[in-house]
Short mmCIF file of the C-alpha atoms (twelve columns), coordinates in Angstrom:
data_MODEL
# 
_entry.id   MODEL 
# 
loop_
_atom_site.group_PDB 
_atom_site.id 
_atom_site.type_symbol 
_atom_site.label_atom_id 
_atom_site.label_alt_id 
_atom_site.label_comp_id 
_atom_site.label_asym_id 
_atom_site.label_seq_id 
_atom_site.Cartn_x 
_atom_site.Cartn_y 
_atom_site.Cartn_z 
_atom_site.pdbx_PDB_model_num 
ATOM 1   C CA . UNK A 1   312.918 -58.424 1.210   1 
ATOM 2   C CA . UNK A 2   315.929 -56.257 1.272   1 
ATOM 3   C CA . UNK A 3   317.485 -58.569 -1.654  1 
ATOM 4   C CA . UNK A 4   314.437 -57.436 -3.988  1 
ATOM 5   C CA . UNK A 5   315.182 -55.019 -6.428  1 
ATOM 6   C CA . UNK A 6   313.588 -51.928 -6.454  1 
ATOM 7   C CA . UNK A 7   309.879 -51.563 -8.195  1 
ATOM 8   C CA . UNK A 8   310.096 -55.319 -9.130  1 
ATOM 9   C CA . UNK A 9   306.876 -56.689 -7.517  1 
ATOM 10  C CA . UNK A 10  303.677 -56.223 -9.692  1 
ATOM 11  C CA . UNK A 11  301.131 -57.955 -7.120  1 
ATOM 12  C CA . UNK A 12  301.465 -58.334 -3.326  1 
ATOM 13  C CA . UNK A 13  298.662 -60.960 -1.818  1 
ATOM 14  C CA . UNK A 14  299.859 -61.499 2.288   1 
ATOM 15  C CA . UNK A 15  298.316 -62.127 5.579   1 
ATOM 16  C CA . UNK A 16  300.789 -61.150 8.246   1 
ATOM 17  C CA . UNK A 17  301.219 -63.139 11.627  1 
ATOM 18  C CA . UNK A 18  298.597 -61.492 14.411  1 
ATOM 19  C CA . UNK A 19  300.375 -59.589 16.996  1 
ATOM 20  C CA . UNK A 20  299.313 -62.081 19.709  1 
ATOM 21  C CA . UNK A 21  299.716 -65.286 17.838  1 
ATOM 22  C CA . UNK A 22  299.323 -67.686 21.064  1 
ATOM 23  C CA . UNK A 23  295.858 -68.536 19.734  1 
ATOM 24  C CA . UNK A 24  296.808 -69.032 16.135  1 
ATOM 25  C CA . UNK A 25  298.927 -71.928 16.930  1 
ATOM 26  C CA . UNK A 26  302.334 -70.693 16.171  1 
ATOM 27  C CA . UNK A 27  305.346 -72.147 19.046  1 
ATOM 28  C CA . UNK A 28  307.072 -70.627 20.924  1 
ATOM 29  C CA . UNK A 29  310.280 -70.063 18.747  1 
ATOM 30  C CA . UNK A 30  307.999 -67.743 16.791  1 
ATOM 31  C CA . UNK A 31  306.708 -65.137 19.688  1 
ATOM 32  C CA . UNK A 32  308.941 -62.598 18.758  1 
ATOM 33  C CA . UNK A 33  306.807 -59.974 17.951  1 
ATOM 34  C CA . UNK A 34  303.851 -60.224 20.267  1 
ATOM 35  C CA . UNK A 35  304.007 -56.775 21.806  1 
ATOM 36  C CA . UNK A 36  301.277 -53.985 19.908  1 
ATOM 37  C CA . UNK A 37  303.999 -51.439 19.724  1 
ATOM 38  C CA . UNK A 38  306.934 -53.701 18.362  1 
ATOM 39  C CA . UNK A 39  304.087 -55.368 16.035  1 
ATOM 40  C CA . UNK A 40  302.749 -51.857 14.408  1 
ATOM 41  C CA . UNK A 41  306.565 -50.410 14.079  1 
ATOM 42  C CA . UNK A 42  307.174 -53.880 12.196  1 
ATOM 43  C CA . UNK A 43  304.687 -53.628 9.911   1 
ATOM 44  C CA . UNK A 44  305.360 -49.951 9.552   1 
ATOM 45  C CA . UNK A 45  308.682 -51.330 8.309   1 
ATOM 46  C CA . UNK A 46  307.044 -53.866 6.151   1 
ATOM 47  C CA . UNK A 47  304.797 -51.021 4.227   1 
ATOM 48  C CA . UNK A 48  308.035 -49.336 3.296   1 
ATOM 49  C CA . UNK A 49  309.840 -52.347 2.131   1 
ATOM 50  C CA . UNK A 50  306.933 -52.934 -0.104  1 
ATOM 51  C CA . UNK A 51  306.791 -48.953 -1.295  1 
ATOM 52  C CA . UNK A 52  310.128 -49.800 -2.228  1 
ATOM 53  C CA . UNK A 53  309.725 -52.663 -4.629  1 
ATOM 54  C CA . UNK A 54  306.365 -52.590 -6.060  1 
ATOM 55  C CA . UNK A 55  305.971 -51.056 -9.277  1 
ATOM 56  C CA . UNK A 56  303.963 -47.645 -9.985  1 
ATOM 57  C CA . UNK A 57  301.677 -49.928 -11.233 1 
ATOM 58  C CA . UNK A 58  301.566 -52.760 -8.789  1 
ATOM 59  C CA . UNK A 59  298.812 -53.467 -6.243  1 
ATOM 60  C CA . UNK A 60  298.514 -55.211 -2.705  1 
ATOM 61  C CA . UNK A 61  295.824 -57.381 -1.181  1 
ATOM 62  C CA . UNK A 62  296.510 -57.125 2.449   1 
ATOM 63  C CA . UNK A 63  294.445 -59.642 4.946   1 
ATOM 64  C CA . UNK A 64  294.036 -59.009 8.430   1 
ATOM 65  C CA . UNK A 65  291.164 -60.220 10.481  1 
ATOM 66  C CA . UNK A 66  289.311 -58.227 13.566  1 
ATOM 67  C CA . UNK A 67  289.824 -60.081 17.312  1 
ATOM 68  C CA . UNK A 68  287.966 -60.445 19.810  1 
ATOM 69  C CA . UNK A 69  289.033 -60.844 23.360  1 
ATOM 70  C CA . UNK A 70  286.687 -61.657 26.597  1 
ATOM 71  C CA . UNK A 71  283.702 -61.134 24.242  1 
ATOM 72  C CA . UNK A 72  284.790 -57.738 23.394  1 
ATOM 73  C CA . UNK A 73  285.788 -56.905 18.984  1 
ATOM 74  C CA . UNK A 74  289.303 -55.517 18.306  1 
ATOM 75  C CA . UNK A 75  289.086 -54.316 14.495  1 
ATOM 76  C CA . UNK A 76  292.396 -53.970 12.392  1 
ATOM 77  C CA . UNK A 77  291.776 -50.484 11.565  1 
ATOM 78  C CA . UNK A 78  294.660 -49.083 13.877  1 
ATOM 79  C CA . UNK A 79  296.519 -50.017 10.811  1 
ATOM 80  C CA . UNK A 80  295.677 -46.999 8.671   1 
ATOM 81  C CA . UNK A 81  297.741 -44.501 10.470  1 
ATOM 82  C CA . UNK A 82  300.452 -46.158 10.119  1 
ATOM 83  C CA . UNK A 83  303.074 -43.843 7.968   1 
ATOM 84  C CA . UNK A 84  304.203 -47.164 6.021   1 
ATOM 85  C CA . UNK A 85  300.370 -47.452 5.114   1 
ATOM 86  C CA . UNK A 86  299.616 -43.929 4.634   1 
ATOM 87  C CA . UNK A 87  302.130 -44.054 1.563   1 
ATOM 88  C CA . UNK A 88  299.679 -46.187 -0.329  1 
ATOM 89  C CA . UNK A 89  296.267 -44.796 -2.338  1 
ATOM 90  C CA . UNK A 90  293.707 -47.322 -0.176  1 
ATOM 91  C CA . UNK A 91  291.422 -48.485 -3.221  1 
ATOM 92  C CA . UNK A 92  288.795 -50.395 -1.071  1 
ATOM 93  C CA . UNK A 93  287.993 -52.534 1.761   1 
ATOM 94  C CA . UNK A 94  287.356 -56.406 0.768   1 
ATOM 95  C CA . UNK A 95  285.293 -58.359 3.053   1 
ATOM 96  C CA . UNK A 96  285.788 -61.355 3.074   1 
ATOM 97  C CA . UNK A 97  282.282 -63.195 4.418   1 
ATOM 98  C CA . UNK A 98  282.672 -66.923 5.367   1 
ATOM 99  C CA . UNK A 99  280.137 -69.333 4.748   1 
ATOM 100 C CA . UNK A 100 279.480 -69.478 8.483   1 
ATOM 101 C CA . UNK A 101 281.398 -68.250 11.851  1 
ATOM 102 C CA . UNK A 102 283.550 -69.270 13.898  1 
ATOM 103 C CA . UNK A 103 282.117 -66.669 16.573  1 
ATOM 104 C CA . UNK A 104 280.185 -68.362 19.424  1 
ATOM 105 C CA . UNK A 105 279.290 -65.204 21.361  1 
ATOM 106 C CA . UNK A 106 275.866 -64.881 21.901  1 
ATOM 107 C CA . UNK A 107 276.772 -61.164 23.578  1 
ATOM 108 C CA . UNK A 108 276.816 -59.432 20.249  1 
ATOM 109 C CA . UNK A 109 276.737 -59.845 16.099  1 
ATOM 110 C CA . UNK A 110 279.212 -62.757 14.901  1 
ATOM 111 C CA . UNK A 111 282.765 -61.870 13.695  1 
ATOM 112 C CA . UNK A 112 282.211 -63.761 10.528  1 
ATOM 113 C CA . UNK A 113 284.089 -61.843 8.217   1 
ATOM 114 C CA . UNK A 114 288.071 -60.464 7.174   1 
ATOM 115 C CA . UNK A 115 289.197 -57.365 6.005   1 
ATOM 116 C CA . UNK A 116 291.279 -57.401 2.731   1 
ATOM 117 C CA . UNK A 117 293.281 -54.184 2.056   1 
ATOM 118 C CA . UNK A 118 293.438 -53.409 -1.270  1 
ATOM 119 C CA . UNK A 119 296.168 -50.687 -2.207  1 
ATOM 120 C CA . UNK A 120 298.139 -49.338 -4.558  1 
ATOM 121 C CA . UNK A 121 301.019 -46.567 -5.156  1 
ATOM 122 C CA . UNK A 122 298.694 -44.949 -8.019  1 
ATOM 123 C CA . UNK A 123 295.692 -44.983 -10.110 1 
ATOM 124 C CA . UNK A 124 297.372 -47.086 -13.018 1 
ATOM 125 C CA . UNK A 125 296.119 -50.543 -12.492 1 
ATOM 126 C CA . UNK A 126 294.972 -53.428 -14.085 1 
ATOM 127 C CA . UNK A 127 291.778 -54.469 -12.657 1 
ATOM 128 C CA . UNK A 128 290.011 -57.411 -14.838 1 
ATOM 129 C CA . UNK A 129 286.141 -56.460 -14.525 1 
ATOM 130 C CA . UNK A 130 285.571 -59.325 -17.691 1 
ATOM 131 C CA . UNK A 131 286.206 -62.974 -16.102 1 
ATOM 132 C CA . UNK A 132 283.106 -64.797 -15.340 1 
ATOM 133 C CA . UNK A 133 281.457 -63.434 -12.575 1 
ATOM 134 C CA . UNK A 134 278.409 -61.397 -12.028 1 
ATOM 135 C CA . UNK A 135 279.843 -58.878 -10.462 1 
ATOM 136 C CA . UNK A 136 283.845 -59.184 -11.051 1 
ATOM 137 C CA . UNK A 137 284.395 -56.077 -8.590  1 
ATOM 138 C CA . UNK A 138 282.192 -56.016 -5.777  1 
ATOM 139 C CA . UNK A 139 284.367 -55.765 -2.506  1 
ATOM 140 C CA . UNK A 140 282.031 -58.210 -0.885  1 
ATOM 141 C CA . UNK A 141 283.008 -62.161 -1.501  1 
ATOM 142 C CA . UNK A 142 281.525 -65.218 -0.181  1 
ATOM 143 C CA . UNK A 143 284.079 -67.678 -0.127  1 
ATOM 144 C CA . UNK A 144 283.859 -70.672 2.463   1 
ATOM 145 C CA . UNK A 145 286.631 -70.940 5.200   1 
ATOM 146 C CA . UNK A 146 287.143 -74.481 4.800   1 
ATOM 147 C CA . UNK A 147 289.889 -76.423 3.889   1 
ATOM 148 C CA . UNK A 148 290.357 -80.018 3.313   1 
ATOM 149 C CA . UNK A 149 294.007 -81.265 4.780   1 
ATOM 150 C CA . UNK A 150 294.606 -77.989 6.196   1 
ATOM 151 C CA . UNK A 151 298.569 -77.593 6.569   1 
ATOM 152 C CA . UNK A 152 298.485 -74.218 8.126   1 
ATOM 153 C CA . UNK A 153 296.667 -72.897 11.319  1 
ATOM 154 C CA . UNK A 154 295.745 -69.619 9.318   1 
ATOM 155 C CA . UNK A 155 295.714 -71.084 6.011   1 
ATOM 156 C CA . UNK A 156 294.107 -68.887 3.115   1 
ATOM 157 C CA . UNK A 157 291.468 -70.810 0.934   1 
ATOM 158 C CA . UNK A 158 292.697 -71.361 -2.547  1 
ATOM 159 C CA . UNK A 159 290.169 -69.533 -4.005  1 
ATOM 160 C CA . UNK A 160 290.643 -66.520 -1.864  1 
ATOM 161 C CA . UNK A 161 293.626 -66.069 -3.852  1 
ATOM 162 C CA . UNK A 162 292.818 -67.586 -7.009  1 
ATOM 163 C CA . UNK A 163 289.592 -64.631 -6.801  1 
ATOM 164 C CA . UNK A 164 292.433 -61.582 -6.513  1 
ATOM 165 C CA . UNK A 165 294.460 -63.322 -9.449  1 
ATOM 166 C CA . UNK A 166 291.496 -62.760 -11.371 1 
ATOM 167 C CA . UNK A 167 291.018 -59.571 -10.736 1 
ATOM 168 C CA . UNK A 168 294.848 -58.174 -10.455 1 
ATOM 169 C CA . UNK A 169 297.265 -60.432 -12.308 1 
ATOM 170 C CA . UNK A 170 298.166 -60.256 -15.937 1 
ATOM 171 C CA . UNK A 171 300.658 -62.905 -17.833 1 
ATOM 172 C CA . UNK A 172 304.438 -62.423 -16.859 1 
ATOM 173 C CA . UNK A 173 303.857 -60.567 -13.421 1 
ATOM 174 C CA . UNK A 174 305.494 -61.316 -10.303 1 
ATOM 175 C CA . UNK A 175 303.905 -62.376 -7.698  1 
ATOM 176 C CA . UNK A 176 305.063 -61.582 -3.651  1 
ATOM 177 C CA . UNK A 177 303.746 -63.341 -0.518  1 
ATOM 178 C CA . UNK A 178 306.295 -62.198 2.482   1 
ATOM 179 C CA . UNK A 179 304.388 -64.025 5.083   1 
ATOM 180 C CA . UNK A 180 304.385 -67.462 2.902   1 
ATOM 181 C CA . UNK A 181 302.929 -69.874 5.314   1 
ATOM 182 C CA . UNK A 182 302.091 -73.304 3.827   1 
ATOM 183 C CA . UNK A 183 302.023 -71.632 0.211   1 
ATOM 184 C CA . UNK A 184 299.030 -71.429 -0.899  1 
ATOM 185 C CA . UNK A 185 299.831 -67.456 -2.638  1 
ATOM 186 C CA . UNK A 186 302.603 -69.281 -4.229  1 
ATOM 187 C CA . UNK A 187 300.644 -72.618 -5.680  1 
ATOM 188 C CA . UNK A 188 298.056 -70.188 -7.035  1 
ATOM 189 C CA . UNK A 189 300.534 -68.306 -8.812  1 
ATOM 190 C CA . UNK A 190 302.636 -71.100 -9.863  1 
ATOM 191 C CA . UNK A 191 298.922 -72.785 -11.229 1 
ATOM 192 C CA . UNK A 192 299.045 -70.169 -13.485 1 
ATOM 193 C CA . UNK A 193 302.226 -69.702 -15.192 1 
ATOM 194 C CA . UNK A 194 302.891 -66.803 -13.097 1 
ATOM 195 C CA . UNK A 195 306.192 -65.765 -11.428 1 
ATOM 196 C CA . UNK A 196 306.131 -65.986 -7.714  1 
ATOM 197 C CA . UNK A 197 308.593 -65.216 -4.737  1 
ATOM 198 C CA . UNK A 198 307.765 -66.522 -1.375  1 
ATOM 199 C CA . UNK A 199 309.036 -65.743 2.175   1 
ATOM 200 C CA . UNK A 200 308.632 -68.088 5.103   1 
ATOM 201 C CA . UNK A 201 311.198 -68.066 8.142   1 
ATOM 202 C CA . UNK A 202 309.217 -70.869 9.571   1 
ATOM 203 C CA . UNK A 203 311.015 -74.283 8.648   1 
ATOM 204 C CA . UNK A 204 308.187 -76.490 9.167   1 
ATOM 205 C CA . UNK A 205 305.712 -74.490 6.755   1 
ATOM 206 C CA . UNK A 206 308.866 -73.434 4.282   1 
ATOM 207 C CA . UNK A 207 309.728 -77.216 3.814   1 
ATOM 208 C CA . UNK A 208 305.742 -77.944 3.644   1 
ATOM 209 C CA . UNK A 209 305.819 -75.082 0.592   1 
ATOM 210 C CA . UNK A 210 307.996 -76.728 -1.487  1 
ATOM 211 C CA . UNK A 211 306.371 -79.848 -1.010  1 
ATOM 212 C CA . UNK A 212 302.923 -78.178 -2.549  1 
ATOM 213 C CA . UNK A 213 304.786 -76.596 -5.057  1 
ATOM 214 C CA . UNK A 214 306.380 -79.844 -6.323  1 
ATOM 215 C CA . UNK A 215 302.758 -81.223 -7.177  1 
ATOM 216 C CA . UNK A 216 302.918 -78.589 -10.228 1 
ATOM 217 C CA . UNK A 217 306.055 -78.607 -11.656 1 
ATOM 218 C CA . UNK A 218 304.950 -80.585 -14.748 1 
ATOM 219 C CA . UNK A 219 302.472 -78.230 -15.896 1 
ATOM 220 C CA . UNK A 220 303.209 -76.545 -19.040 1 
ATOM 221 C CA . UNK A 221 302.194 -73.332 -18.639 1 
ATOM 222 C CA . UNK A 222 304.425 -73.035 -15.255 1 
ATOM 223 C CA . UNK A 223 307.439 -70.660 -15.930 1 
ATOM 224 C CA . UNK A 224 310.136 -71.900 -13.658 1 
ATOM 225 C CA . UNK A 225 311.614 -69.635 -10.927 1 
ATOM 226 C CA . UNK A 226 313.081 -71.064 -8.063  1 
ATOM 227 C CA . UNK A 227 312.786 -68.840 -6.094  1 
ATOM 228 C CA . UNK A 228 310.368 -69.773 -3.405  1 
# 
């Protein structure tokens, strides 16, 4: 991210990698940052970078999920006090309610649900409260967990993202997903004429990217940039 330019980003939409990524099928090579303290100094560093090149009038959709170990619920809040975080206006909580769980405890209530941080440097943003829904801004969404020819271990739904372009994207904004995976922040954006930039240090899921992204380069509303 250090090659963006300053306050170029008008929409962040990322899911970082969980600090103990064992269970979310990631190898070996990538279990670099499994350690809480090296994990909540990165993203500390990761708020900043983003301080630094969104826009006064830019906006980021942040998903992290709650864990649970030995039948026991590990939220994500830790993550507000970090200073990175604490430089952003927090605009609301998103939950994000699958059509189902994958919970089988039968000790307690069902983790069926992710947090989406939704944040911003100021109170001048676009928010779209006219598309078709019934209730374009609730901070509550139903959207089913289930992909077909899922690429990703952690892969986003589609319409996950295609719900916060909706809501937060305007024509000729650019578009940021740091923590890329198989793409899917990127084919939403590209869907939709939109500029997009996409970071994945993983070769597997950067080479599976591009192969998404190809499916859509004969669409006439796409404007081309290369970056991925």
């Amino acid at each position: 991210m250090k090659k963006i330019p300053d306050q170029s980003i008008d929409l962040i939409i990322t899911s970082p990698p969980y600090e103990d990524i064992s269970g979310a099928g990631y190898k070996a090579l990538n279990k670099d940052i499994l350690f809480f303290k090296l994990y909540s100094e990165f993203l500390d560093s990761i708020f900043n970078s983003y301080h630094r090149i969104l826009k006064s009038t830019g906006q980021i959709f942040f998903n992290i999920k709650s864990k649970t170990h030995n039948k026991k619920l590990k939220t994500p809040h830790w993550i507000e006090f970090i200073e990175g975080f604490q430089r952003f206006c927090l605009k609301s909580y998103i939950i994000w309610k699958y059509a189902g769980s994958f919970d089988s405890s039968n000790s307690r209530l069902h983790l069926d649900y992710e947090i989406i941080y939704h944040l911003s440097k100021t109170d001048d943003i676009y928010l779209n409260d006219k598309y078709n829904d019934k209730d374009p801004l609730t901070s509550v969404w139903y959207i089913p967990h289930n992909i077909k020819n899922r690429r990703h271990p952690t892969q986003m739904p589609l319409k996950v993202v295609d719900r916060i372009l909706n809501i937060a994207s305007k024509k000729g904004d650019v578009i940021l997903d740091n923590f890329a995976g198989s793409g899917t922040t990127c084919v939403a954006a590209k869907k939709r004429g939109l500029h997009y930039i996409g970071i994945e240090l993983n070769p597997e899921y950067y080479e599976m990217m591009k192969e998404r992204l190809k499916k859509y380069d004969n669409l006439e509303q796409f404007i081309e940039n290369k970056t991925i």
